[in-house]
C-alpha positions as CSV (number, residue, x, y, z in Angstrom):
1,X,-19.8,-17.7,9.4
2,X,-19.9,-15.4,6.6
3,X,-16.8,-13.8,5.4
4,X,-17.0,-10.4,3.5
5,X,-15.0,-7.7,1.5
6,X,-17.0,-5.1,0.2
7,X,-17.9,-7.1,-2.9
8,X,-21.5,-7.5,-4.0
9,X,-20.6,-11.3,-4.2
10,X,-20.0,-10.7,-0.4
11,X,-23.2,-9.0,-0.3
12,X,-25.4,-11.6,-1.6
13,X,-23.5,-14.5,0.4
14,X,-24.0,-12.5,3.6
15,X,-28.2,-12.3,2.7
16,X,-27.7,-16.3,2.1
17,X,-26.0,-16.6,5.6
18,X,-28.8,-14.1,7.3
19,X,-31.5,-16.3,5.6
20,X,-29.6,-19.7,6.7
21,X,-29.2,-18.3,10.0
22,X,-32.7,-17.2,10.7
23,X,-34.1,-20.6,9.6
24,X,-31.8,-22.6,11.3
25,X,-31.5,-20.3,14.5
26,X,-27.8,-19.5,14.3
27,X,-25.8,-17.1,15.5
28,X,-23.8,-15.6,12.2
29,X,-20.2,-14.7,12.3
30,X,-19.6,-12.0,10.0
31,X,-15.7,-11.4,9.0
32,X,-13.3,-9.0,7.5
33,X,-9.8,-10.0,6.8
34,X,-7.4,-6.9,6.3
35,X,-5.2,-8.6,3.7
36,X,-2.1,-8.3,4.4
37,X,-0.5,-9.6,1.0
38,X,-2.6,-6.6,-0.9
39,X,-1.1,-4.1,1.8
40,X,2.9,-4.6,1.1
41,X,2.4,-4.7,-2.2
42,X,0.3,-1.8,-2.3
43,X,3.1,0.1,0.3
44,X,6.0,-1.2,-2.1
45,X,4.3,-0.1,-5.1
46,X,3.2,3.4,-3.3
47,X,4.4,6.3,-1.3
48,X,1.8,5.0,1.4
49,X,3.5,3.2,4.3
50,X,2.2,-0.4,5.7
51,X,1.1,1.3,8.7
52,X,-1.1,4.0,7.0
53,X,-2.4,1.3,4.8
54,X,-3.3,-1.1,7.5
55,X,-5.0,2.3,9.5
56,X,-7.4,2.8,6.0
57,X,-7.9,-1.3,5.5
58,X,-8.9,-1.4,8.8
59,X,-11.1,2.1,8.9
60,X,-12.6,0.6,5.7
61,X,-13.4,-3.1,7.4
62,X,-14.9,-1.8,10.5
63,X,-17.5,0.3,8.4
64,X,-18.4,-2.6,5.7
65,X,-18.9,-5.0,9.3
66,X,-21.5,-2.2,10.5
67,X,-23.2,-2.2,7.0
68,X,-23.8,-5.9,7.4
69,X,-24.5,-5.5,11.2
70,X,-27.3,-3.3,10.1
71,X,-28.3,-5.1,7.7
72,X,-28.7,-8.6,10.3
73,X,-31.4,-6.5,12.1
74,X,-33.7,-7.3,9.0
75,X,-33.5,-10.9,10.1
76,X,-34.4,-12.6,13.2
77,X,-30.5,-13.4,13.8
78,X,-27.7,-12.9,16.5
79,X,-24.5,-11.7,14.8
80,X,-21.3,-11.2,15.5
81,X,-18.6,-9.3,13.8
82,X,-14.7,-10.1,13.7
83,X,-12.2,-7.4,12.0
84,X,-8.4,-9.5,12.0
85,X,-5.9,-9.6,9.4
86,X,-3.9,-11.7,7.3
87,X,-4.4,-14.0,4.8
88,X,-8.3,-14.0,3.8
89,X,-8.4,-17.4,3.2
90,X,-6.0,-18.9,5.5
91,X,-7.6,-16.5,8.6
92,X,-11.2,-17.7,7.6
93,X,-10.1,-21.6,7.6
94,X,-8.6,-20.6,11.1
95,X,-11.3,-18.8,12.8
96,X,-14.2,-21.2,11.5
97,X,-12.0,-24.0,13.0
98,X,-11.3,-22.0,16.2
99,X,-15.1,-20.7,16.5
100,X,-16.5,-24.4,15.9
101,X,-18.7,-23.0,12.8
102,X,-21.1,-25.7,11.0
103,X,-20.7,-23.6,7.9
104,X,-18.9,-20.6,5.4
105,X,-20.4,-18.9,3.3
106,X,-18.6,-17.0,0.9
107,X,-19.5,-15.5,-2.4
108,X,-18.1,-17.0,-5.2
109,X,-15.5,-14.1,-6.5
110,X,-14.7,-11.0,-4.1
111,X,-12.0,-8.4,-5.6
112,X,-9.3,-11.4,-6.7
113,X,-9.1,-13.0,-10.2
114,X,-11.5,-15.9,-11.3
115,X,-9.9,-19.0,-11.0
116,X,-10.2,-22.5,-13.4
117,X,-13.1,-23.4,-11.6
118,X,-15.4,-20.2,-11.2
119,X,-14.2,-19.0,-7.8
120,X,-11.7,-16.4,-7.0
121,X,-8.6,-17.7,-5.4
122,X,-9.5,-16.8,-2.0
123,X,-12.8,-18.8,-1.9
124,X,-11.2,-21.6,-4.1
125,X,-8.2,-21.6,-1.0
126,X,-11.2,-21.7,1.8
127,X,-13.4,-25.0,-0.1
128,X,-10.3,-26.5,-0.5
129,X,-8.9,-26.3,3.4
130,X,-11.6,-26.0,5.6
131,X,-13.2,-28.8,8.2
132,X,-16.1,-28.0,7.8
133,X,-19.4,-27.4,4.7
134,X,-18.5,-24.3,2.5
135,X,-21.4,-22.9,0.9
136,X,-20.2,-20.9,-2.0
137,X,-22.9,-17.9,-3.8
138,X,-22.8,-16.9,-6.9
């Protein structure tokens, strides 16, 4: 499973995740979480309402999950892509746990601050709480 936001840290985790997934014959998830923090803030702080918001998130989301679909057909892969909102990090723990993935990828810093350790919050969140390998790109 890769999850993705736009990002170019997103970017190059997603090519590590269609490079590991061609060599170890996997089918890749490939996941965009509508945040849904980022939109009530962004509706209290605006004249935009949630629902407009969450419309455009979700517009934006299904067209960055075609980019990277595209992109997949350069690789000898199966994909799969899953729009869903919530909480990036805590929806990625969930659906890798749910999906019975081996693996996340994620790229080390997305659009959220740098943490102590090098990571943006939402990755930090996801090697912290997940069952399973996290394979964090720089």
């Amino acid at each position: 499973m890769v999850g993705v936001d736009g990002s170019e840290g997103a970017a190059r985790a997603a090519t590590v995740a269609f490079e590991i997934g061609e060599l170890t014959k996997s089918r890749i998830y490939i996941v965009y979480i509508v945040p849904l923090p980022n939109i009530k803030h962004i509706s209290v702080m605006s004249d935009v309402s949630e629902e407009e918001l969450l419309k455009k998130y979700g517009i934006n989301g299904k067209r960055i999950l075609q980019g990277y679909e595209d992109a997949s057909k350069d690789f000898d892969i199966q994909v799969e892509t899953i729009l869903d909102k919530g909480l990036p990090s805590d929806m990625i723990i969930a659906l890798s746990e749910e999906l019975g993935v081996d693996l996340v990828v994620l790229g080390s810093h997305g659009g959220t601050t740098l943490m102590k350790s090098g990571m943006g919050s939402s990755t930090e969140r996801v090697v912290l709480g997940a069952s399973c390998p996290v394979f964090v790109v720089k």
